[in-house]
N, C-alpha and C positions, 0 to 999 in steps of 0.2 A: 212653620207652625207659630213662629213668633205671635203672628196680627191676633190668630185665636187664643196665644196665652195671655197676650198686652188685655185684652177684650175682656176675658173670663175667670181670670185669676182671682178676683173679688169673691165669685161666686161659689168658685170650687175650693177657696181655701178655708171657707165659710163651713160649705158644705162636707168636709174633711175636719172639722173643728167639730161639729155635731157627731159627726163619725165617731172621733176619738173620746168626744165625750161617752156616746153608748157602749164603747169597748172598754171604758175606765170601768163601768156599770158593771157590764157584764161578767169582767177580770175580777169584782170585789164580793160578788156573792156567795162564792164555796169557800171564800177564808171566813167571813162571817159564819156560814152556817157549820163549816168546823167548830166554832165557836159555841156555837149553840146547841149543839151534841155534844162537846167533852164538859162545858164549863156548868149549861142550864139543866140540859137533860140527865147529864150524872148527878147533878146536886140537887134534882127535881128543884130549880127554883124558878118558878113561873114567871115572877118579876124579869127574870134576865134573860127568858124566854120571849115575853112578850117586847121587852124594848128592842131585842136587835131585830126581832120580828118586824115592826115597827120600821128598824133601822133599812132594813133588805126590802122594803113596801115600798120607800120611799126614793132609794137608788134606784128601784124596776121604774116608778114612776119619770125619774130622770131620765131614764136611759131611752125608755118608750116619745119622750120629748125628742130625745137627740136622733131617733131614727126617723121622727114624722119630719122634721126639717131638715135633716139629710136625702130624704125621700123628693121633698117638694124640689129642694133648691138643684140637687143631682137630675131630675128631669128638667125643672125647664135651662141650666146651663147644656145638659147635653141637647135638646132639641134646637134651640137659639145657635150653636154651634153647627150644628148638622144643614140647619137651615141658609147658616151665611156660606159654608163648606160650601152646599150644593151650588150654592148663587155663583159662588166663584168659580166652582168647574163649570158653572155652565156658560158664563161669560166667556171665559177661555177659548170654549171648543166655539164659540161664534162665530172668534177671531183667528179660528185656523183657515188656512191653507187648502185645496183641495190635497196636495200632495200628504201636510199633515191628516187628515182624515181618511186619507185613503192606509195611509200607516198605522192609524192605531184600528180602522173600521170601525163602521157609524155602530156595527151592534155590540163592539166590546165600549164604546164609548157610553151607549147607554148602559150598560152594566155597570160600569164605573160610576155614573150620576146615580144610579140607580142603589143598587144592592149592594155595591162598594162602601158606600157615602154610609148606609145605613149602618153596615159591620163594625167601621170607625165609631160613628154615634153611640152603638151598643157597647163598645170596647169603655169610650170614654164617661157614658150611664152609670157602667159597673163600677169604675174606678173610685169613681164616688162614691160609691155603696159598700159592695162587700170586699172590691180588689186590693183598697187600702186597710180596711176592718179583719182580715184575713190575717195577714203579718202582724198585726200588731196583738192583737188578740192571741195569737200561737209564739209573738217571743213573750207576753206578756205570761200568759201560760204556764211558758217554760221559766220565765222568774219566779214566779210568787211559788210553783211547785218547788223550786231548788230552796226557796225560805221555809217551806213547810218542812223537809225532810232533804238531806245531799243526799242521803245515801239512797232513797228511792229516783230520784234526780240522774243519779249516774242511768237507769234505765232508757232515762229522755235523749242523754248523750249519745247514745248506742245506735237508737234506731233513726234521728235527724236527720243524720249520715244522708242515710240509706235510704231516704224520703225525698232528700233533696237530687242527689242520684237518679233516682228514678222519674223526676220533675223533669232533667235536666234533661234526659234521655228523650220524655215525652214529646218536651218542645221541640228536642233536635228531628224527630223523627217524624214531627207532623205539618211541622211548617212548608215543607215540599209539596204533600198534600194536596192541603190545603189551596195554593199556588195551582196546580193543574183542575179543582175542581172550580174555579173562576172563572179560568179561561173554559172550562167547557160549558158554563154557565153564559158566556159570549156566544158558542157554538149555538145555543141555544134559540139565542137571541135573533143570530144571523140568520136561522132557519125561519125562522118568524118573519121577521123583516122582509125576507126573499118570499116568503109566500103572502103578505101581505100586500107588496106593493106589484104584485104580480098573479094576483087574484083572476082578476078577468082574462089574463091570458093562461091560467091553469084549466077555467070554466070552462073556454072556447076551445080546449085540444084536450079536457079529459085527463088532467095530470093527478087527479085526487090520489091516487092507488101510490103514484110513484113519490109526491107531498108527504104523504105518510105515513112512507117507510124511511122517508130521511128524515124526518121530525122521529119517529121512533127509535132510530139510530143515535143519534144525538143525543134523546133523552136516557137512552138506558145507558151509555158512557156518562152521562152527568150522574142517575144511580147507582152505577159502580165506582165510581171514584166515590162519593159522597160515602159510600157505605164503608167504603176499603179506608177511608179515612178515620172515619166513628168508630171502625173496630180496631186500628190501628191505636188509637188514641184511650179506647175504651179499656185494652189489653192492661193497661198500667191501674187503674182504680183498682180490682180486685186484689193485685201487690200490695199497694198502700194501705186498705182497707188489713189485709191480713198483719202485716207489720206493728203496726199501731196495736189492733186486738191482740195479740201476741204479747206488746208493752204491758197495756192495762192486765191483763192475765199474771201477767210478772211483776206486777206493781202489787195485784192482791195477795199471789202467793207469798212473797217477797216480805210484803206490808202484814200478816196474817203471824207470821212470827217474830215479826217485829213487837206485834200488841201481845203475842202470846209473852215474850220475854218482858212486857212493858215499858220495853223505849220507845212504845209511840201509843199516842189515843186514837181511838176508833173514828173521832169528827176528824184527823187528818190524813186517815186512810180514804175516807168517806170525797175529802174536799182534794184529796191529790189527785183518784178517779174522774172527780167531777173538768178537776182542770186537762187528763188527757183525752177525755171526750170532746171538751173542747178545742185541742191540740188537732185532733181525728178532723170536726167539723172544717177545721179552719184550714187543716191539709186538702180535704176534698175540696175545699173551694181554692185554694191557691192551685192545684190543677187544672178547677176549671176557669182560673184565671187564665193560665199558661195556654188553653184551648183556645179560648177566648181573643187569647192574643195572639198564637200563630194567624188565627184567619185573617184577623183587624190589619196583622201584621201586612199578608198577601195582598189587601186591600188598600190601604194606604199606601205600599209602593205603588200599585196600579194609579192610583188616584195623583199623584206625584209626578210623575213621569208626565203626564196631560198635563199639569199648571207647570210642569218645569219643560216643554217643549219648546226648543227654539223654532219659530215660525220664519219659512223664510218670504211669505209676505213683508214684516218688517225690518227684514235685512237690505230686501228691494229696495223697501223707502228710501232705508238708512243710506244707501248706494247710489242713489237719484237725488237725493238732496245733496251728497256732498258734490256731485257734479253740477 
Protein backbone atom coordinates (compact mmCIF):
# COMPACT_ATOMS: atom_id res chain seq x y z
CA UNK A 1 0.00 0.00 0.00
CA UNK A 2 2.85 2.25 0.34
CA UNK A 3 2.76 3.77 -3.62
CA UNK A 4 -1.23 4.57 -2.76
CA UNK A 5 -0.20 6.27 0.66
CA UNK A 6 3.18 8.15 -0.89
CA UNK A 7 0.23 9.31 -3.79
CA UNK A 8 -2.75 10.33 -1.44
CA UNK A 9 -1.62 11.29 1.87
CA UNK A 10 -2.00 15.05 0.95
CA UNK A 11 -5.39 14.47 0.31
CA UNK A 12 -6.73 12.34 3.06
CA UNK A 13 -4.92 14.14 5.69
CA UNK A 14 -6.66 17.22 4.35
CA UNK A 15 -9.74 15.49 4.09
CA UNK A 16 -9.37 14.21 7.94
CA UNK A 17 -8.51 17.84 8.97
CA UNK A 18 -12.01 19.05 7.88
CA UNK A 19 -13.25 15.91 9.71
CA UNK A 20 -11.76 16.91 12.83
CA UNK A 21 -12.73 20.19 12.33
CA UNK A 22 -16.78 19.27 12.03
CA UNK A 23 -16.32 16.94 15.11
CA UNK A 24 -14.70 19.91 17.11
CA UNK A 25 -18.35 21.61 15.97
CA UNK A 26 -20.19 19.09 16.79
CA UNK A 27 -18.46 18.09 20.34
CA UNK A 28 -19.12 22.09 21.27
CA UNK A 29 -22.78 22.64 21.08
CA UNK A 30 -24.48 20.93 24.11
CA UNK A 31 -21.63 22.62 26.54
CA UNK A 32 -23.00 25.87 25.00
CA UNK A 33 -26.35 25.23 25.08
CA UNK A 34 -26.03 24.03 28.80
CA UNK A 35 -25.07 27.25 29.01
CA UNK A 36 -27.95 28.75 27.79
CA UNK A 37 -30.48 26.82 29.91
CA UNK A 38 -28.82 27.36 33.36
CA UNK A 39 -27.09 30.94 32.85
CA UNK A 40 -29.79 32.77 30.02
CA UNK A 41 -32.94 30.88 30.42
CA UNK A 42 -32.92 30.97 34.43
CA UNK A 43 -31.88 34.64 34.48
CA UNK A 44 -34.45 35.31 31.46
CA UNK A 45 -31.62 37.40 29.99
CA UNK A 46 -32.18 37.43 26.40
CA UNK A 47 -28.97 39.34 25.68
CA UNK A 48 -26.98 36.07 26.70
CA UNK A 49 -29.51 34.14 25.11
CA UNK A 50 -29.22 35.71 21.86
CA UNK A 51 -25.18 35.86 21.66
CA UNK A 52 -24.42 32.31 22.37
CA UNK A 53 -27.21 31.72 20.08
CA UNK A 54 -25.44 33.57 17.66
CA UNK A 55 -22.25 31.73 19.05
CA UNK A 56 -23.86 27.92 18.24
CA UNK A 57 -25.10 29.51 14.49
CA UNK A 58 -21.93 30.19 13.78
CA UNK A 59 -19.88 26.83 14.83
CA UNK A 60 -22.95 24.82 12.78
CA UNK A 61 -21.99 27.10 10.15
CA UNK A 62 -18.29 25.81 10.46
CA UNK A 63 -18.85 22.58 10.97
CA UNK A 64 -21.35 22.37 7.86
CA UNK A 65 -17.95 23.78 5.79
CA UNK A 66 -15.79 21.19 7.21
CA UNK A 67 -18.19 18.39 6.11
CA UNK A 68 -18.81 19.77 2.39
CA UNK A 69 -14.89 19.48 1.90
CA UNK A 70 -14.54 16.42 3.83
CA UNK A 71 -17.20 15.23 1.34
CA UNK A 72 -15.51 16.45 -1.93
CA UNK A 73 -11.96 15.64 -1.12
CA UNK A 74 -12.92 11.97 0.59
CA UNK A 75 -14.60 11.13 -2.87
CA UNK A 76 -12.37 12.06 -5.37
CA UNK A 77 -9.15 10.65 -3.16
CA UNK A 78 -11.15 7.35 -2.85
CA UNK A 79 -12.09 7.11 -6.52
CA UNK A 80 -8.42 8.22 -7.89
CA UNK A 81 -7.41 5.45 -5.57
CA UNK A 82 -9.67 2.71 -6.70
CA UNK A 83 -8.95 3.71 -10.20
CA UNK A 84 -4.94 3.41 -10.05
CA UNK A 85 -5.79 -0.06 -7.60
CA UNK A 86 -7.76 -1.45 -10.50
CA UNK A 87 -5.13 -0.43 -13.10
CA UNK A 88 -2.70 -2.14 -11.27
CA UNK A 89 -4.53 -5.53 -10.77
CA UNK A 90 -5.36 -5.37 -13.89
CA UNK A 91 -1.71 -5.08 -15.35
CA UNK A 92 -0.78 -7.84 -13.18
CA UNK A 93 -3.23 -10.42 -14.18
CA UNK A 94 -1.98 -9.62 -17.96
CA UNK A 95 1.38 -10.65 -16.98
CA UNK A 96 0.33 -14.07 -15.47
CA UNK A 97 1.13 -17.30 -16.44
CA UNK A 98 -1.39 -19.63 -17.78
CA UNK A 99 -0.52 -21.87 -14.72
CA UNK A 100 -1.14 -18.55 -12.58
CA UNK A 101 -4.70 -18.13 -13.82
CA UNK A 102 -5.62 -21.34 -14.00
CA UNK A 103 -4.75 -20.92 -9.85
CA UNK A 104 -6.54 -18.23 -9.00
CA UNK A 105 -9.52 -18.84 -12.12
CA UNK A 106 -10.41 -16.11 -14.74
CA UNK A 107 -13.85 -15.78 -12.70
CA UNK A 108 -12.62 -15.15 -9.10
CA UNK A 109 -9.98 -12.92 -10.88
CA UNK A 110 -12.84 -10.73 -12.13
CA UNK A 111 -14.37 -10.65 -8.79
CA UNK A 112 -11.43 -9.35 -7.40
CA UNK A 113 -11.01 -6.39 -10.36
CA UNK A 114 -14.30 -6.09 -9.87
CA UNK A 115 -16.34 -6.02 -6.55
CA UNK A 116 -13.06 -6.53 -4.46
CA UNK A 117 -11.50 -3.23 -5.77
CA UNK A 118 -14.78 -1.57 -5.04
CA UNK A 119 -15.26 -2.85 -1.12
CA UNK A 120 -11.57 -1.52 -0.55
CA UNK A 121 -12.69 1.93 -2.32
CA UNK A 122 -15.80 2.01 -0.03
CA UNK A 123 -13.77 1.04 3.09
CA UNK A 124 -11.13 3.72 2.32
CA UNK A 125 -14.46 6.68 1.29
CA UNK A 126 -15.65 5.90 4.81
CA UNK A 127 -12.64 6.43 6.45
CA UNK A 128 -12.52 9.82 5.49
CA UNK A 129 -15.84 10.52 6.47
CA UNK A 130 -17.48 8.94 9.29
CA UNK A 131 -14.78 5.89 10.25
CA UNK A 132 -12.34 8.51 11.58
CA UNK A 133 -15.41 11.35 12.85
CA UNK A 134 -16.64 8.21 14.91
CA UNK A 135 -13.78 7.88 17.56
CA UNK A 136 -13.17 11.06 17.87
CA UNK A 137 -16.62 12.44 18.42
CA UNK A 138 -17.41 9.29 21.05
CA UNK A 139 -13.92 9.85 23.12
CA UNK A 140 -14.60 13.44 22.58
CA UNK A 141 -18.07 12.87 24.16
CA UNK A 142 -16.76 10.88 26.77
CA UNK A 143 -14.40 14.06 27.91
CA UNK A 144 -16.37 17.07 27.79
CA UNK A 145 -19.25 14.79 29.67
CA UNK A 146 -16.62 13.67 32.52
CA UNK A 147 -16.08 17.92 32.67
CA UNK A 148 -19.58 18.33 32.97
CA UNK A 149 -20.36 15.94 35.90
CA UNK A 150 -17.58 12.79 37.20
CA UNK A 151 -20.04 11.44 39.12
CA UNK A 152 -22.54 10.97 36.07
CA UNK A 153 -19.28 10.12 34.04
CA UNK A 154 -18.69 6.93 36.23
CA UNK A 155 -22.04 5.62 34.10
CA UNK A 156 -19.87 6.25 30.69
CA UNK A 157 -17.13 3.96 32.51
CA UNK A 158 -19.36 1.14 33.12
CA UNK A 159 -20.94 0.43 29.88
CA UNK A 160 -17.68 1.34 27.27
CA UNK A 161 -16.62 -1.86 28.56
CA UNK A 162 -19.20 -3.73 27.33
CA UNK A 163 -19.56 -1.79 23.98
CA UNK A 164 -16.26 -2.34 23.06
CA UNK A 165 -16.58 -6.15 24.02
CA UNK A 166 -19.24 -6.60 21.98
CA UNK A 167 -17.43 -4.63 18.86
CA UNK A 168 -14.72 -6.93 19.30
CA UNK A 169 -16.87 -9.98 19.34
CA UNK A 170 -18.57 -8.67 16.12
CA UNK A 171 -15.59 -8.43 14.03
CA UNK A 172 -14.24 -11.71 15.31
CA UNK A 173 -17.28 -13.35 14.28
CA UNK A 174 -17.91 -11.93 10.83
CA UNK A 175 -14.79 -11.58 9.13
CA UNK A 176 -14.96 -15.53 8.29
CA UNK A 177 -18.26 -14.63 6.75
CA UNK A 178 -17.66 -12.42 4.99
CA UNK A 179 -14.49 -14.49 3.30
CA UNK A 180 -16.86 -17.31 2.11
CA UNK A 181 -19.65 -14.96 0.77
CA UNK A 182 -16.56 -13.62 -1.90
CA UNK A 183 -15.63 -16.61 -2.85
CA UNK A 184 -19.16 -17.64 -3.58
CA UNK A 185 -19.59 -14.39 -5.40
CA UNK A 186 -16.59 -16.19 -7.73
CA UNK A 187 -18.96 -19.24 -7.94
CA UNK A 188 -21.15 -16.96 -9.41
CA UNK A 189 -19.09 -15.51 -11.65
CA UNK A 190 -17.72 -18.81 -13.00
CA UNK A 191 -21.29 -19.88 -13.79
CA UNK A 192 -21.58 -17.05 -15.94
CA UNK A 193 -18.59 -17.16 -17.69
CA UNK A 194 -19.29 -21.06 -18.40
CA UNK A 195 -22.55 -20.20 -19.75
CA UNK A 196 -21.35 -17.42 -21.59
CA UNK A 197 -18.63 -18.61 -23.49
CA UNK A 198 -20.54 -21.63 -24.18
CA UNK A 199 -23.74 -20.25 -25.46
CA UNK A 200 -24.04 -21.79 -28.78
CA UNK A 201 -23.16 -25.16 -27.59
CA UNK A 202 -26.04 -24.88 -24.66
CA UNK A 203 -28.46 -23.65 -27.81
CA UNK A 204 -27.42 -26.64 -30.04
CA UNK A 205 -28.05 -29.65 -27.39
CA UNK A 206 -30.85 -27.77 -25.38
CA UNK A 207 -28.94 -27.28 -21.92
CA UNK A 208 -31.30 -24.19 -20.91
CA UNK A 209 -33.12 -26.35 -17.97
CA UNK A 210 -29.84 -27.91 -16.65
CA UNK A 211 -27.90 -23.83 -17.07
CA UNK A 212 -30.41 -22.92 -14.85
CA UNK A 213 -30.53 -24.86 -12.14
CA UNK A 214 -26.79 -24.44 -11.66
CA UNK A 215 -26.95 -20.68 -11.79
CA UNK A 216 -29.79 -21.07 -9.32
CA UNK A 217 -27.70 -23.16 -7.14
CA UNK A 218 -25.09 -20.88 -6.91
CA UNK A 219 -27.08 -18.07 -6.35
CA UNK A 220 -29.09 -19.09 -3.54
CA UNK A 221 -25.62 -20.26 -1.61
CA UNK A 222 -24.37 -16.70 -2.35
CA UNK A 223 -28.06 -15.70 -0.57
CA UNK A 224 -27.61 -17.79 2.22
CA UNK A 225 -24.32 -16.96 3.21
CA UNK A 226 -25.04 -13.23 2.46
CA UNK A 227 -27.94 -13.38 4.74
CA UNK A 228 -26.44 -15.70 7.54
CA UNK A 229 -23.74 -13.03 7.61
CA UNK A 230 -26.17 -9.70 7.84
CA UNK A 231 -27.88 -11.57 10.56
CA UNK A 232 -24.83 -12.72 12.22
CA UNK A 233 -23.47 -9.34 12.27
CA UNK A 234 -26.96 -7.55 12.69
CA UNK A 235 -27.47 -9.75 16.21
CA UNK A 236 -24.97 -7.24 18.10
CA UNK A 237 -26.73 -3.75 17.18
CA UNK A 238 -29.86 -4.43 19.31
CA UNK A 239 -27.18 -5.18 22.43
CA UNK A 240 -25.46 -2.02 21.88
CA UNK A 241 -28.45 -0.02 21.13
CA UNK A 242 -30.00 -1.51 24.63
CA UNK A 243 -26.82 -0.71 26.68
CA UNK A 244 -26.46 2.75 25.83
CA UNK A 245 -30.39 3.40 26.34
CA UNK A 246 -29.97 1.76 29.64
CA UNK A 247 -26.90 4.55 30.41
CA UNK A 248 -28.83 7.59 29.30
CA UNK A 249 -31.94 6.08 31.41
CA UNK A 250 -29.39 6.01 34.39
CA UNK A 251 -27.90 9.30 33.48
CA UNK A 252 -31.63 10.83 33.93
CA UNK A 253 -32.60 9.02 36.94
CA UNK A 254 -29.34 9.44 38.40
CA UNK A 255 -29.07 13.19 37.13
CA UNK A 256 -32.81 13.94 38.41
CA UNK A 257 -31.71 13.77 41.95
CA UNK A 258 -28.82 15.21 41.60
CA UNK A 259 -30.99 18.66 40.42
CA UNK A 260 -33.46 17.65 43.13
CA UNK A 261 -30.56 17.97 45.89
CA UNK A 262 -29.13 20.85 43.69
CA UNK A 263 -25.68 19.79 42.97
CA UNK A 264 -26.35 19.99 39.51
CA UNK A 265 -28.41 22.34 36.82
CA UNK A 266 -30.90 21.25 34.62
CA UNK A 267 -28.62 22.70 31.15
CA UNK A 268 -26.06 20.00 32.29
CA UNK A 269 -28.40 17.13 32.69
CA UNK A 270 -29.80 18.51 29.41
CA UNK A 271 -26.05 18.71 27.63
CA UNK A 272 -24.72 15.22 29.37
CA UNK A 273 -27.92 13.44 27.58
CA UNK A 274 -27.13 15.35 24.39
CA UNK A 275 -23.51 14.10 24.56
CA UNK A 276 -24.50 10.10 25.21
CA UNK A 277 -26.71 10.21 22.26
CA UNK A 278 -23.99 11.28 20.51
CA UNK A 279 -21.76 8.45 22.25
CA UNK A 280 -25.05 6.09 20.93
CA UNK A 281 -24.57 7.58 17.18
CA UNK A 282 -20.98 7.30 17.20
CA UNK A 283 -21.11 3.61 18.70
CA UNK A 284 -23.46 2.48 15.77
CA UNK A 285 -21.33 3.76 13.49
CA UNK A 286 -18.09 2.38 14.71
CA UNK A 287 -19.90 -1.02 14.34
CA UNK A 288 -20.64 -0.25 11.04
CA UNK A 289 -17.30 0.63 10.71
CA UNK A 290 -16.01 -2.83 12.06
CA UNK A 291 -18.69 -4.28 9.28
CA UNK A 292 -17.38 -2.29 6.86
CA UNK A 293 -14.06 -3.59 7.52
CA UNK A 294 -14.28 -7.20 8.06
CA UNK A 295 -15.62 -7.35 4.21
CA UNK A 296 -12.89 -4.57 2.96
CA UNK A 297 -10.85 -6.73 5.02
CA UNK A 298 -11.81 -10.26 2.85
CA UNK A 299 -11.30 -8.19 -0.12
CA UNK A 300 -7.94 -6.81 0.03
CA UNK A 301 -6.45 -9.99 1.09
CA UNK A 302 -7.95 -11.41 -2.13
CA UNK A 303 -6.75 -8.56 -4.01
CA UNK A 304 -3.13 -8.88 -2.58
CA UNK A 305 -2.48 -12.33 -2.96
CA UNK A 306 -2.94 -11.48 -7.23
CA UNK A 307 -0.23 -8.40 -7.16
CA UNK A 308 1.84 -10.37 -4.69
CA UNK A 309 1.90 -13.65 -6.96
CA UNK A 310 5.05 -14.96 -7.91
CA UNK A 311 4.87 -15.70 -11.72
CA UNK A 312 6.78 -18.36 -12.81
CA UNK A 313 6.83 -16.91 -16.42
CA UNK A 314 9.45 -14.50 -14.87
CA UNK A 315 11.41 -16.86 -13.05
CA UNK A 316 11.85 -18.61 -16.70
CA UNK A 317 13.44 -15.47 -17.86
CA UNK A 318 15.29 -14.92 -14.92
CA UNK A 319 16.74 -18.85 -15.47
CA UNK A 320 17.44 -18.26 -19.35
CA UNK A 321 19.28 -15.11 -18.86
CA UNK A 322 21.59 -16.35 -16.34
CA UNK A 323 22.50 -19.21 -18.77
Amino acid sequence: MKKYIHKYWKGFCLAIFCLAVEAMCDLMQPTIMSKIVDIGVANKNMDYIVKHGFIMLTITGLGALGASGRNILSGSVSQKFSKDLREDLFKRIQSFSFNSIDKFKSSSLITRLTNDVTQVQNFVNGLMRIFVKAPIVCIGSIIMASKLNLHLAVILFIIIPIIVLLIFLNMKIGYPYFMKVQVSLDKINSVMREYLSGVRVVKAFNRFNYESEKFKIANENLGKLTTTAMRIMSLFSPGRNLIINIGIICVLWIGGKYVEAGSIQVGQIIAFTNYMTQILFSIMMISAIFNVFARSKASAVRIFEVLDEEDDIELNEVSVNFM
